[in-house]
C-alpha positions as YAML, in Angstrom:
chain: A
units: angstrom
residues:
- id: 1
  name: UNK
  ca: [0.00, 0.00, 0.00]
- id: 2
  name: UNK
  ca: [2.86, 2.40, 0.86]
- id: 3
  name: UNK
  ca: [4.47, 1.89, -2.38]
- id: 4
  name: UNK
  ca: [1.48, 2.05, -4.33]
- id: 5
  name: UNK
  ca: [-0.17, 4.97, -3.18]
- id: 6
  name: UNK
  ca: [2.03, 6.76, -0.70]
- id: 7
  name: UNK
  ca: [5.12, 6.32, -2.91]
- id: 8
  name: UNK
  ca: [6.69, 4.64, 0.16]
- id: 9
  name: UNK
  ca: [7.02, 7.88, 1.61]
- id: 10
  name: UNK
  ca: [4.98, 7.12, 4.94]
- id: 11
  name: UNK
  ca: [6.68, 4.90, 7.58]
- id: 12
  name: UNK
  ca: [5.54, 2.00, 8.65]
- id: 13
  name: UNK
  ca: [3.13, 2.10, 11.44]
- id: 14
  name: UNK
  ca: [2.49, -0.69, 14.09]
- id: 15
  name: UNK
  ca: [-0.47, -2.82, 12.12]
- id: 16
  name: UNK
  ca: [-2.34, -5.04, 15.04]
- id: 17
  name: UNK
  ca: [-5.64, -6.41, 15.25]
- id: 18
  name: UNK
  ca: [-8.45, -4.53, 17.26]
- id: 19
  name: UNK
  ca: [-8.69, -6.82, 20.97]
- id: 20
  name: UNK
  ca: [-12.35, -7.06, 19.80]
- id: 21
  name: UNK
  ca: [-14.29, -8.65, 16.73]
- id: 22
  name: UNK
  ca: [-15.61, -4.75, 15.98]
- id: 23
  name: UNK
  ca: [-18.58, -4.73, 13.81]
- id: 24
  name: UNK
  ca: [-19.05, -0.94, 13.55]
- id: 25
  name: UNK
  ca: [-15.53, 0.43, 13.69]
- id: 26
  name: UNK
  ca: [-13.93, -1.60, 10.63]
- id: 27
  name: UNK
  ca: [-10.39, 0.17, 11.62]
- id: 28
  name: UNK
  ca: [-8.88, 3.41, 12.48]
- id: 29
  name: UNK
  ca: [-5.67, 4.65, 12.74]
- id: 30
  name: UNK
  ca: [-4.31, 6.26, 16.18]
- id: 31
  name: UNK
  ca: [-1.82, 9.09, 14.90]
- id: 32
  name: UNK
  ca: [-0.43, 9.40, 18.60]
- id: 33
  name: UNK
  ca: [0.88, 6.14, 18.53]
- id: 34
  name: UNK
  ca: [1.13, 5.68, 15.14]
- id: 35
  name: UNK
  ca: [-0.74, 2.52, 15.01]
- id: 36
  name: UNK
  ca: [-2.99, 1.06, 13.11]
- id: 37
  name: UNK
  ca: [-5.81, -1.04, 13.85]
- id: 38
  name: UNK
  ca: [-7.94, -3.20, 11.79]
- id: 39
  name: UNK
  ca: [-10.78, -4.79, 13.65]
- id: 40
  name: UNK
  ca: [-10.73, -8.49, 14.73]
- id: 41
  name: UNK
  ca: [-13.80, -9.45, 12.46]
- id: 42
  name: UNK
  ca: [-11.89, -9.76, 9.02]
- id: 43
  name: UNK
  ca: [-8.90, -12.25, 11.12]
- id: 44
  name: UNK
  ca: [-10.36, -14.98, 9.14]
- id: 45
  name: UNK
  ca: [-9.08, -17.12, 5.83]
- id: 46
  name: UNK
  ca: [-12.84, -16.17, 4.67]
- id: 47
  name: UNK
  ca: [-11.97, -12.12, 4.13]
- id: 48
  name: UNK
  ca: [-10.68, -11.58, 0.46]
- id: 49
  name: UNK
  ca: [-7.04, -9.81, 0.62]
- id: 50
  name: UNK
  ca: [-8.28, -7.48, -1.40]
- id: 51
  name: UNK
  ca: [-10.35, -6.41, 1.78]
- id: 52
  name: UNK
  ca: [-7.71, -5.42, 4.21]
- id: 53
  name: UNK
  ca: [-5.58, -3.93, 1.29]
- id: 54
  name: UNK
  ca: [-8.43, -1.41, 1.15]
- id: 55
  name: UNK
  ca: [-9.01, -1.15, 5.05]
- id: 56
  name: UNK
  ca: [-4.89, -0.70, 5.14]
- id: 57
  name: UNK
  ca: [-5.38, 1.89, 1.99]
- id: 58
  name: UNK
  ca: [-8.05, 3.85, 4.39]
- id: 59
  name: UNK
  ca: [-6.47, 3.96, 7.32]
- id: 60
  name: UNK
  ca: [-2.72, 4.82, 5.95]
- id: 61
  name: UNK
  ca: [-4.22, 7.97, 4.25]
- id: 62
  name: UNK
  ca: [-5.24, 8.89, 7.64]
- id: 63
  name: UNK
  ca: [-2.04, 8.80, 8.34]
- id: 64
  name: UNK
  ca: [-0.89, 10.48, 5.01]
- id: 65
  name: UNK
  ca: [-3.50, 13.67, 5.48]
- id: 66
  name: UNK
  ca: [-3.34, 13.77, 8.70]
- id: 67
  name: UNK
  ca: [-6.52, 15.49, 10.58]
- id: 68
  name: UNK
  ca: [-8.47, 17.38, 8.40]
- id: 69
  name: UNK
  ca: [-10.48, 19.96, 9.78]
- id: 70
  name: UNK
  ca: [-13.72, 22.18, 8.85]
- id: 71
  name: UNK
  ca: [-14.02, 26.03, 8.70]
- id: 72
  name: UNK
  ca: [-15.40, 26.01, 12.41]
- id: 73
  name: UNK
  ca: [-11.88, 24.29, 13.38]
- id: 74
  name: UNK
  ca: [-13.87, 20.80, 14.33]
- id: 75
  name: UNK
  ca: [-12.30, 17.61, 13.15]
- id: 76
  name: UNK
  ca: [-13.17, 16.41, 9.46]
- id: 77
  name: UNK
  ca: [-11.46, 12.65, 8.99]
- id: 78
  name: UNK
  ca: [-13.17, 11.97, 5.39]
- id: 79
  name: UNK
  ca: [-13.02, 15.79, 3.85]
- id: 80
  name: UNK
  ca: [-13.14, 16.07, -0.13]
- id: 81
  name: UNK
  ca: [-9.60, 15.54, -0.34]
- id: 82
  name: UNK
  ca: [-9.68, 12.57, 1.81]
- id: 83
  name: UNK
  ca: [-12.75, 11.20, -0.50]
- id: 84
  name: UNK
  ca: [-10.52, 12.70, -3.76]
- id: 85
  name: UNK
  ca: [-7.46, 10.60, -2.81]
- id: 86
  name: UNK
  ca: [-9.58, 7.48, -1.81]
- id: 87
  name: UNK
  ca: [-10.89, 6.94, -4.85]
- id: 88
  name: UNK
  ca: [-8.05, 5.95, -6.21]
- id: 89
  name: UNK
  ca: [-7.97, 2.70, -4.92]
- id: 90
  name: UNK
  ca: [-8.06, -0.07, -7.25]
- id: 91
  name: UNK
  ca: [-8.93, -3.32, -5.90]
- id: 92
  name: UNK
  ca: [-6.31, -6.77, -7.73]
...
């Protein structure tokens, strides 16, 4: 993922799986730590790779962008560029 869409220009973060099978939160990406977490429900054979590649994809650009926020200073995690830059994913 950091090759392909970050030009390996992001470093790697921790990658662990949530300590729950999280149905709502699919993943997220804690800048403070620099971790990111992928929830415990797609640690199966079953999930398609193609799955967590995008999941990785979503979360890393977190990471790229950083926190985005609105006019009124609050906190905007999937602005237009974030939704720009996403599409851009391209599922093999």
């Amino acid at each position: 993922m950091n090759t392909t869409y970050f030009s390996g220009r992001l470093e790697k973060p921790e990658l662990c799986w949530s300590p729950v099978r999280a149905r709502r939160v699919l993943g997220s990406y804690q800048e403070r730590y620099d971790r990111l977490i992928i929830s415990k429900v797609f640690d199966t054979p079953q999930v398609p790779e193609f799955v967590l590649d995008y999941l990785m994809f979503h979360e890393l650009l977190h990471k790229f962008l950083g926190i985005g926020r609105r006019e009124d200073g609050k906190r905007c995690m999937h602005g237009k560029e974030f939704r720009s830059i996403e599409k851009q994913f391209q599922a093999v």
